[in-house]
C-alpha positions in Angstrom: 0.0 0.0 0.0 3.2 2.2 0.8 4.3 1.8 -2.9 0.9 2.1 -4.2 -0.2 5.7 -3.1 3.2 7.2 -3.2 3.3 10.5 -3.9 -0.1 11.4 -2.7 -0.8 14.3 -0.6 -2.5 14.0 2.6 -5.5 15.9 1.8 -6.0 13.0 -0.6 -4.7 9.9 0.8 -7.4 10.5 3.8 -10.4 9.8 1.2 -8.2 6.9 -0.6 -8.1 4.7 2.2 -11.6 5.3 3.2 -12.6 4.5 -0.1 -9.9 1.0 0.2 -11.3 -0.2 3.7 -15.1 0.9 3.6 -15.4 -0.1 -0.3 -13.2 -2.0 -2.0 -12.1 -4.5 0.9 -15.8 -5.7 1.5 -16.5 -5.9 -2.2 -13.4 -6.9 -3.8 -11.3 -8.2 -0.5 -11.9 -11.9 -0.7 -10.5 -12.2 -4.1 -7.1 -12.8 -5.1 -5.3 -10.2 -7.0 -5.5 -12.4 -10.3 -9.3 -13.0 -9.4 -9.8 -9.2 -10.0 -10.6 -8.9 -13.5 -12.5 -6.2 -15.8 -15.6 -7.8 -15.3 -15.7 -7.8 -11.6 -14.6 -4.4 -11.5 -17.7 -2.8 -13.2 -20.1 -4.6 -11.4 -18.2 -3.5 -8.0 -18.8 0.3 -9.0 -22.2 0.0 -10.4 -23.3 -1.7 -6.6 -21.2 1.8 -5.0 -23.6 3.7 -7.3 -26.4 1.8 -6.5 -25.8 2.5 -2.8 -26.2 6.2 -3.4 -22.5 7.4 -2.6 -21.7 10.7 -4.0 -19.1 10.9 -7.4 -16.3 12.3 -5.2 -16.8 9.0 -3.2 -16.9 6.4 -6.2 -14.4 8.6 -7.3 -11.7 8.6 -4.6 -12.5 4.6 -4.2 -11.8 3.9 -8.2 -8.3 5.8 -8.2 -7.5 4.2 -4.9 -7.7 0.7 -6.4 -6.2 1.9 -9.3 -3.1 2.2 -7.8 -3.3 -0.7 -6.1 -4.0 -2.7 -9.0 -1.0 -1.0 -10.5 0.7 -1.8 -8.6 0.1 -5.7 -9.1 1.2 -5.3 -12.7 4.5 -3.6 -11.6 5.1 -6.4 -9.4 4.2 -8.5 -12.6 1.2 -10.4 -11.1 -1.2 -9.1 -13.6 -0.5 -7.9 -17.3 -3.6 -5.4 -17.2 -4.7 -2.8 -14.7 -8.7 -3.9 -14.7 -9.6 -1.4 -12.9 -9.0 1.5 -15.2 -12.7 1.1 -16.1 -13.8 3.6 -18.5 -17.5 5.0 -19.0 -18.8 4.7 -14.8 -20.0 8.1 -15.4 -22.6 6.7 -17.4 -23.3 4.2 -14.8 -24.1 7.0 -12.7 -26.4 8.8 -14.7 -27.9 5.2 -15.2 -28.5 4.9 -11.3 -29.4 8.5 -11.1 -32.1 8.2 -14.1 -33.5 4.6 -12.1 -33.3 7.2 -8.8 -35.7 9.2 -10.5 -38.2 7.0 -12.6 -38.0 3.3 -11.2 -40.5 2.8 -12.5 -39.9 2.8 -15.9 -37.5 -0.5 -15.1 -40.2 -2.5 -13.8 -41.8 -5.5 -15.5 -45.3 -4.9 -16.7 -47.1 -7.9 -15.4 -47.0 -11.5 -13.7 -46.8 -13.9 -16.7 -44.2 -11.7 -17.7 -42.2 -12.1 -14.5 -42.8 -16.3 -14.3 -41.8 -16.7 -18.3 -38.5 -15.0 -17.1 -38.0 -16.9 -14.3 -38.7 -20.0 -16.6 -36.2 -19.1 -19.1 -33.0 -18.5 -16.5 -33.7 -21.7 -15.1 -33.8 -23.3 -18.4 -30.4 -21.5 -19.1 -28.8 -22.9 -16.3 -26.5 -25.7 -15.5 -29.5 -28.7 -14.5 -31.6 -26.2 -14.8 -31.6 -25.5 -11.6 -35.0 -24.5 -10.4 -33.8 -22.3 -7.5 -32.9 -19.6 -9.5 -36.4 -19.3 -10.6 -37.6 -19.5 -7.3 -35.4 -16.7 -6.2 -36.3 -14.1 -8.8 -40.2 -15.2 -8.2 -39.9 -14.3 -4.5 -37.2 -11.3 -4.8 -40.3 -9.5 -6.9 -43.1 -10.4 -5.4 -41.9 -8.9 -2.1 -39.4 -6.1 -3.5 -36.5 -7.6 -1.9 -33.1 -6.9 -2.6 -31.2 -10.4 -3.7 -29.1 -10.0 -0.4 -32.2 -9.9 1.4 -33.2 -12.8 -0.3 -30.2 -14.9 0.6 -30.2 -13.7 3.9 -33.6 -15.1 4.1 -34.1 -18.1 6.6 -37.0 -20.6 8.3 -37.6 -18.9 11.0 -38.0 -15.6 9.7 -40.8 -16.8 7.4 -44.5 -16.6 8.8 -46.6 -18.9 7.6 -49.8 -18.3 9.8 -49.9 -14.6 9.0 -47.9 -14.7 5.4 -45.4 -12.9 6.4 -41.7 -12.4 6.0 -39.8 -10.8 8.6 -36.8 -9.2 6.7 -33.5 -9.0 9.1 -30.6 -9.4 7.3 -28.9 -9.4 3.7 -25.8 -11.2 2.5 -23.3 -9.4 0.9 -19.5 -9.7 -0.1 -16.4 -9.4 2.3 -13.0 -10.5 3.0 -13.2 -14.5 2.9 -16.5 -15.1 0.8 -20.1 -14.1 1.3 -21.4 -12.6 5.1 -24.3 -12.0 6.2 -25.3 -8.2 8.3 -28.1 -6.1 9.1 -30.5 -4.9 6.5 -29.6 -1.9 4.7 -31.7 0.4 6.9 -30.2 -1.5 9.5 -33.4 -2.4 10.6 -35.7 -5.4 10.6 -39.1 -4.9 8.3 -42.1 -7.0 7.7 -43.6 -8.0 3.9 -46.4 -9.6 2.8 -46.1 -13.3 1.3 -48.8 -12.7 -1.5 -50.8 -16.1 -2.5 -49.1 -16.5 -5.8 -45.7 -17.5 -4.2 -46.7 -19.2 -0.7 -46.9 -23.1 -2.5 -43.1 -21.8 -3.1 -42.3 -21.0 0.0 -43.5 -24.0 2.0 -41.8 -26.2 -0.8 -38.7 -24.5 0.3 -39.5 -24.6 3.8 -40.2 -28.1 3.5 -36.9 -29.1 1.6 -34.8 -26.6 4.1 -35.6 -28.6 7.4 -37.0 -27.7 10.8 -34.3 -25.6 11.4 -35.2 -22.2 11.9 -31.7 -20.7 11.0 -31.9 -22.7 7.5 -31.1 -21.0 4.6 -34.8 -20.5 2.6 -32.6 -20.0 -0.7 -29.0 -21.5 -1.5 -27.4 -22.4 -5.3 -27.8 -26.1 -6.5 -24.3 -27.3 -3.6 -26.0 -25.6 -0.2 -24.2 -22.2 -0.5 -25.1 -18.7 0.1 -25.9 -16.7 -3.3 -25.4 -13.2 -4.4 -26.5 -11.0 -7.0 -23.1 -12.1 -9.2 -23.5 -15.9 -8.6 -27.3 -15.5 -10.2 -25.8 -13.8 -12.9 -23.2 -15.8 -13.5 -25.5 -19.1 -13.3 -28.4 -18.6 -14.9 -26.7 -16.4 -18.1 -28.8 -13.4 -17.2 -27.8 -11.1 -19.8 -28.3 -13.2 -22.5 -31.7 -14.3 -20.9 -32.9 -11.0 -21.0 -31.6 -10.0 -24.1 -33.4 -12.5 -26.0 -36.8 -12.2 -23.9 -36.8 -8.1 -24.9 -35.7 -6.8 -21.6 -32.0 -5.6 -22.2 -32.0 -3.0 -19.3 -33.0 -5.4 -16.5 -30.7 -6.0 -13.8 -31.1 -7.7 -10.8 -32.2 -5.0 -8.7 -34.6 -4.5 -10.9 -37.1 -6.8 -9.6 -37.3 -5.1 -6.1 -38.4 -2.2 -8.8 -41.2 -4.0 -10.2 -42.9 -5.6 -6.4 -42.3 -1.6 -5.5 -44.1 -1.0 -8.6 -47.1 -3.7 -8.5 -47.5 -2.6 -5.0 -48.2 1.2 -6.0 -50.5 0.1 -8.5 -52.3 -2.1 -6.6 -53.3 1.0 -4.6 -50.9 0.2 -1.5 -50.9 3.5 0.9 -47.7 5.2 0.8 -46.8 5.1 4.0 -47.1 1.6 4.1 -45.5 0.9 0.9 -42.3 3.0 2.7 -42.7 0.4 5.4 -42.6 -2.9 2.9 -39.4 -1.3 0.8 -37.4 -0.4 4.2 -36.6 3.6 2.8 -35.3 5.9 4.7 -37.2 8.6 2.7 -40.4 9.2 1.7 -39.2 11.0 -1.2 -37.5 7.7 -2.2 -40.7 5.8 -1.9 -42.9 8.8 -3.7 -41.2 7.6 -7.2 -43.1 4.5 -7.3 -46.2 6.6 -7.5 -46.2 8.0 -10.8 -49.2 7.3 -12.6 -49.1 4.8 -15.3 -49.9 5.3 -19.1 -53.3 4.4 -18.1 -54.0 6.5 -15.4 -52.8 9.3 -17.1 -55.2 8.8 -20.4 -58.1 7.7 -17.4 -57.2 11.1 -16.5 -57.8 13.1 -19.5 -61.2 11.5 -20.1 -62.4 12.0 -17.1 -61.4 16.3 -17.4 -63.1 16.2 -21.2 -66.2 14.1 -19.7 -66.3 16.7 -16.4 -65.7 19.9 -19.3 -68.8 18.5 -21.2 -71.0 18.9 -18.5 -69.9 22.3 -18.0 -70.4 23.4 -21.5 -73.7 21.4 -21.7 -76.9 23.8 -22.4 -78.8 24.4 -19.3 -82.6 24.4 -20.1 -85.4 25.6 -17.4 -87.9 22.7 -15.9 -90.5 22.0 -18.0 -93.4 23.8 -17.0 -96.4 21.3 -15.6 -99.8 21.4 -16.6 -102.3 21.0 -14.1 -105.9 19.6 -15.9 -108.8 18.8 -13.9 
């Protein structure tokens, strides 16, 4: 690390090695140097964006493992520097363009959701039907795939349908760990009818146990958002089913979504998706195509009353 930032004044080095221990360690830290490649690196910083750090920060924490990385092909243990990743601006305005209209990523309806679901499995090695299961229950309670992971027997509620969400799995020195929620803060969500013969399969095939894993890849071991991509071919998946922009994450979008739709009260909804900010949880309220045109006809129908001739009672007759 010495050798690596070299050079660098203080003012500078202070944001570098935040960046190297609160970023790039947890993501990036249980990897061997030669594991680091420039496919790993992309994904790394479109997570930092995802989690809403600032430019400076994704910034500082790029160039820090820059020069680490550098470093490494100095020392002749790789040929490339892969993190010189070009282009993360556009990630960023990417997340920041989600940030505003999440919407817009969401898929439109059920049958949509279950042929995807279908097709990874069918792309994967046995055909594994996990995945599937994974991406079913990840939208239908807008969970993040951490969340999902982090997801064991005890937690689920099968009197009430409900899942008690406490923890997420995520990357760190060693392999996969589990912590707190992103809020850091336990929330409950509703275990809608469609996916409950799911969940008690799982349940069933998990054990007694109430600290079993709910969802693990096809050996028993944890999964994360790069081990689904990597297994079930996502891009390519998506690709060919039409839906090039869908990510992961994007299925927490579209439970948000179906939620908002389904007329869920906001504050609620807030409650389901675990945000911080109400402004956060206002974006999933943006009236549809088809509110909007519900909402023109309903102004022209409410304008032709208005201009409608008004004509006096007829008069009665009284005969005896």
């Amino acid at each position: 690390m010495d050798l690596a930032l070299r050079g660098l004044e203080l003012k500078t080095l202070d944001p570098y090695l935040a960046g190297w221990r609160m970023r790039v360690v947890p993501a990036l830290g249980h990897l061997a140097v030669r594991m680091i490649t420039n496919g790993v690196v992309p994904r790394s910083v479109q997570n930092w964006i995802v989690d809403e750090h600032s430019r400076s920060t994704v910034k500082n924490t790029i160039a820090v493992l820059v020069r680490v990385m550098e470093q490494a092909v100095r020392d002749g243990i790789v040929k490339v520097n892969p993190a010189r990743v070009s282009g993360w601006q556009k990630l960023y305005k990417q997340a920041e363009d989600e940030l505003r209209d999440p919407r817009a990523l969401a898929l439109p309806d059920w049958n949509t959701l279950v042929q995807l679901a279908d097709a990874l499995v069918a792309a994967s090695s046995n055909q594994y039907r996990g995945w599937g299961d994974v991406v079913l229950f990840a939208a239908s309670t807008a969970a993040r795939t951490g969340e999902v992971s982090g997801c064991r027997v005890g937690d689920i509620d099968t009197s009430q349908w409900i899942w008690t969400v406490r923890r997420q799995t995520t990357p760190a020195p060693g392999g996969l760990t589990d912590k707190g929620t992103k809020g850091k803060r336990a929330r409950k969500v509703p275990i809608i009818e469609e996916i409950r013969p799911l969940v008690a399969q799982r349940i069933l095939s998990a054990g007694p146990a109430p600290d079993a894993r709910l969802f693990t890849g096809p050996r028993g071991g944890r999964i994360s958002t790069a081990v689904l991509h990597d297994a079930t071919h996502w891009n390519e998946v998506v690709t060919r089913l039409g839906y090039e922009h869908l990510r992961r994450h994007d299925l927490r979008h579209t439970g948000l979504t179906w939620l908002a739709d389904a007329g869920v009260p906001i504050h609620v909804l807030r409650r389901i998706a675990g945000h911080g900010s109400l402004i956060t949880t206002q974006r999933y309220l943006h009236p549809d195509i088809h509110k909007i045109t519900a909402a023109g006809t309903a102004l022209s129908a409410h304008l032709n009353v208005l201009r409608a001739p008004r004509t006096l009672p007829a008069t009665t007759v009284l005969t005896r």
